[in-house]
N, C-alpha and C positions, 0 to 999 in steps of 0.2 A: 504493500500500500504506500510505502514511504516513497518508494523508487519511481512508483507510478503520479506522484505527487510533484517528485522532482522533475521525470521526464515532460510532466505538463507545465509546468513553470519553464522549463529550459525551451520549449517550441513556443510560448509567451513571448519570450525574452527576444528570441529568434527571429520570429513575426514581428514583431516592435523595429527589430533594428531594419529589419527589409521595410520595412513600409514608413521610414524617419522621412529616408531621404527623397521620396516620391513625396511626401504632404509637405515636406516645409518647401520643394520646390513649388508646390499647387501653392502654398500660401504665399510663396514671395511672387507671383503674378498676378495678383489683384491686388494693387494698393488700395482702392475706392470704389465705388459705386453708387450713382446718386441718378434723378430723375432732371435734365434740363426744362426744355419748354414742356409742354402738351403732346410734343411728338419728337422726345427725344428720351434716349436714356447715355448716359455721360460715364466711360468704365475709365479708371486710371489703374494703369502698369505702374510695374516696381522700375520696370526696367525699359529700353527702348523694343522693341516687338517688330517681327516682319511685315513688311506693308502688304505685301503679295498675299500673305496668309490672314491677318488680322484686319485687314481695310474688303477683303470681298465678303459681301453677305451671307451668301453661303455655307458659310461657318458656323452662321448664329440660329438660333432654334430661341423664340420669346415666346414667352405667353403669360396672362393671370394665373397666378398663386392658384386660384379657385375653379381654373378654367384649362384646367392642361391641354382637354383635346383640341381648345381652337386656337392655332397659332398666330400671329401677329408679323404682318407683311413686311419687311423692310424697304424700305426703298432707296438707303444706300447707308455707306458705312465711313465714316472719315477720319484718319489719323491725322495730327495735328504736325507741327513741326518736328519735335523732338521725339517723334513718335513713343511717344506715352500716354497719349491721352487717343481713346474712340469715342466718336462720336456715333451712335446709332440713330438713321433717323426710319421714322415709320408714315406711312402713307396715310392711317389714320391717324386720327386722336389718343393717348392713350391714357387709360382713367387711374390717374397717378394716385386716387385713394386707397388703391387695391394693392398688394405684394407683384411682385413680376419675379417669374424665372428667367433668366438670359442662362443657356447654353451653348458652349464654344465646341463645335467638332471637329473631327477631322485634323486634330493639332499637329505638329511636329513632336513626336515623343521625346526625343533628343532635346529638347529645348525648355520644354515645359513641363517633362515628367508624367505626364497623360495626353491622352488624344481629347479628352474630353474634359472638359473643364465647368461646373456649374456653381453657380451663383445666386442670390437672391436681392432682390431690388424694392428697396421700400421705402418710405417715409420715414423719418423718427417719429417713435408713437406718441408723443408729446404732442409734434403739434401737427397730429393727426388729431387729438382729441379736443388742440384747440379750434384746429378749422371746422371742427363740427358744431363747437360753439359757437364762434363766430359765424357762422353760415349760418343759424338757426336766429340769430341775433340782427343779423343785418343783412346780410347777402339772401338770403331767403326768410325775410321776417314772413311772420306767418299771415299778419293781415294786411302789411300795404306792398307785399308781391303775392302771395298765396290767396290774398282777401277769405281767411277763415275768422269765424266769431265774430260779425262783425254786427250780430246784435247786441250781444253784451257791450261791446266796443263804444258806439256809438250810446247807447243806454247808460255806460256810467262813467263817460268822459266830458260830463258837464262842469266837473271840479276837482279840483288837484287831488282834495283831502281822499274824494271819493275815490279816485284812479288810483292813487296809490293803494291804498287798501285792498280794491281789486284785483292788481297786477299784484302786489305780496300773496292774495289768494290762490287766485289762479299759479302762480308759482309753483305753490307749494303742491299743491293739488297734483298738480303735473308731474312732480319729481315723485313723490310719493306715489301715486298712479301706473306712471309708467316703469318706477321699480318694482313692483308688486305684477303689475302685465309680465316684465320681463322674467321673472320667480315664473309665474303660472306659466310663461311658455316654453320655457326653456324644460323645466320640471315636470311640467302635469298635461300640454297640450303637443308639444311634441314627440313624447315619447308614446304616446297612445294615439296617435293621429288625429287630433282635435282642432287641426288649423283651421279647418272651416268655420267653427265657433269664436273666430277670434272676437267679432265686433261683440257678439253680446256678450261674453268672456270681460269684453276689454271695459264697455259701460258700466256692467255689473263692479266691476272695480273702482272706476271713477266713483261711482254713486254711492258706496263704502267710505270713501277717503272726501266725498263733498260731505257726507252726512257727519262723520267726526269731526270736520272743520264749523259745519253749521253749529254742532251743539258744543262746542269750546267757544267759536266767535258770541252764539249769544249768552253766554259767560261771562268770559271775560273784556267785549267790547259792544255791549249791544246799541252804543248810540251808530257804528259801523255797520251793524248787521242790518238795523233799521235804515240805514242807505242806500244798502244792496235792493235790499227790495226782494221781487221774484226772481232778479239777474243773478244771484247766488244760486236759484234752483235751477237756471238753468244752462248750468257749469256742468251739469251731470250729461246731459248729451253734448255740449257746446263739440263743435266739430274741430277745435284748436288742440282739446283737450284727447280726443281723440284721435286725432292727428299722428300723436307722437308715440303712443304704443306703436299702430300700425308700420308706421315707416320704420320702429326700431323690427317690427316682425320682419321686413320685406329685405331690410335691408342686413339681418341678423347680426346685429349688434350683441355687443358684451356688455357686462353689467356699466363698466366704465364708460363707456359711450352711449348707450343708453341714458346714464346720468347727467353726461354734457349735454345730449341732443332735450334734455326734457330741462334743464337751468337754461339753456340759450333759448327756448322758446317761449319760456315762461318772462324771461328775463326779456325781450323784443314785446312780448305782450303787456309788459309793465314801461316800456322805452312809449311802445306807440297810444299806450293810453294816458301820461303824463305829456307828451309832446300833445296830443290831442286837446286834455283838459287845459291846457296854461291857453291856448291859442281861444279857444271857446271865451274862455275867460275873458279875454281881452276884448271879443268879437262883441262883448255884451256891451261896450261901452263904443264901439264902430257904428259907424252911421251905416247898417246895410240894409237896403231895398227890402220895403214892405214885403213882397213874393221872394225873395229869400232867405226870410230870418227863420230859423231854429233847423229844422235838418235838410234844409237843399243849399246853405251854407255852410255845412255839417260834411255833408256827400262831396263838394266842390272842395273843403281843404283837406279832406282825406286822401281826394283824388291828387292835388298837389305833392302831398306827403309822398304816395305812392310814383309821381314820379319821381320824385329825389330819390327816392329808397332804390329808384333803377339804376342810378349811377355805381350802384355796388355789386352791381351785376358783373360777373367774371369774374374779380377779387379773389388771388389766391393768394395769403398770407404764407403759408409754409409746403 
């Protein structure tokens, strides 16, 4: 037993040393790997690299992390001067929110220690998690580019005191809602084939987490609860609020992302209900037209709102 213990350590030992000098060559040939434009991915070399080999397309095999069998066209390959850096560019778009495999075939063994060579191409998950706040926040606010809620919206952005209130509400509502969505589907609706049930799965949750908010707010702030009115009840279907489980389902989000997409939406819903209410405010002391005062003046600067809100269209921060 003893011998047989040794002989397996010593073919350990053996294996290890045969296989050093093939991976530390595979690792001194990728210094970096990062995403350019929309339709670029950027590899940096340790070292200068053959142009013949490394600059034809050919070589290369891309695709989504999540999508191995549809490959990703290239449509040309460029080394830089000092040949260390490639440029890969591709014919479409590529959805730089996702992982990407880049494989290198066909290599020179002699040069690089394998014929094939692969890789993973991704975001820092950081501010992955911020751009989905941010996107949820501004770049895709939910009601002056998405125009969702916008009874509630309109119904209690007559005053500051009341909109913020609201927007802290609905916040909360939302984060708490759609962590509880993402628990139930991850746990109890996907493992049993229950995605069909999402929506009424997903309300039945909301309307849990508005009803424990209802009876703390008239607790502890009822001159607030008396503001809300029936706009509080009807957070339990509000389409904003349901909004964000569903796209964390579609888009199968993790519990972390899940959590930014449902603060960034909540957080935009409280941005465009205090932008809304200060403006109102002011509009009450403006000289406006008999046949526009209270909501076809209301409609006309939301529509305003919404276009500014377009200028954050494309915005990609990381």
């Amino acid at each position: 037993m003893h011998r047989l213990t040794m002989l397996m350590r010593a073919l350990a030992v053996l294996t290890l040393a045969l296989l050093l000098p093939v991976l530390a060559q595979a690792d001194g040939l990728i210094a970096g790997k990062s995403f350019g434009n929309d339709r670029e991915i950027v590899v940096t070399f340790k070292a200068p690299v053959d142009q013949a080999v490394f600059a034809d397309p050919a070589h290369y095999l891309v695709y989504e992390e999540s999508d191995p069998d549809i490959r990703l066209e290239l449509a040309d390959v460029r080394l830089d001067s000092t040949g260390k850096i490639a440029f890969l560019g591709f014919k479409e778009p590529l959805n730089t929110t996702r992982p990407h495999v880049v494989s290198m075939i066909d290599l020179p063994a002699a040069v690089t220690g394998r014929t094939v060579e692969t890789f993973r191409v991704a975001k820092p998950y950081l501010g992955y998690l911020l751009s989905i706040l941010v996107s949820a926040l501004l770049i895709n606010n939910f009601v002056f580019t998405k125009y969702l809620g916008l009874c509630v919206f309109f119904g209690t952005s007559k005053r500051r005191d009341t909109a913020k209130g609201m927007g802290v509400t609905f916040t909360i509502v939302m984060v708490v809602s759609a962590l509880m969505s993402w628990f139930f589907y991850q746990f109890v609706m996907k493992p049993h084939g229950l995605d069909f049930l999402q929506i009424v799965v997903f309300i039945g949750l909301v309307s849990l987490t508005v009803q424990a908010v209802d009876t703390i707010l008239r607790k502890v702030n009822p001159v607030l609860f008396n503001a809300f009115g029936v706009y509080l009840v009807l957070v339990i279907a509000n389409c904003v609020i349901i909004a964000v489980p569903l796209i964390m389902a579609n888009n199968e989000y993790n519990f972390l992302e899940t959590f930014m997409l449902a603060l960034g939406a909540g957080g935009g819903f409280l941005l465009a209900l205090y932008m809304m209410a200060s403006v109102r405010e002011r509009m009450e002391l403006a000289r406006v037209p008999k046949s526009f005062k209270g909501v076809p003046i209301a409609f006309i600067v939301a529509g305003q709102f919404a276009l500014a809100f377009l200028g954050f269209s494309g915005l990609s921060l990381f």
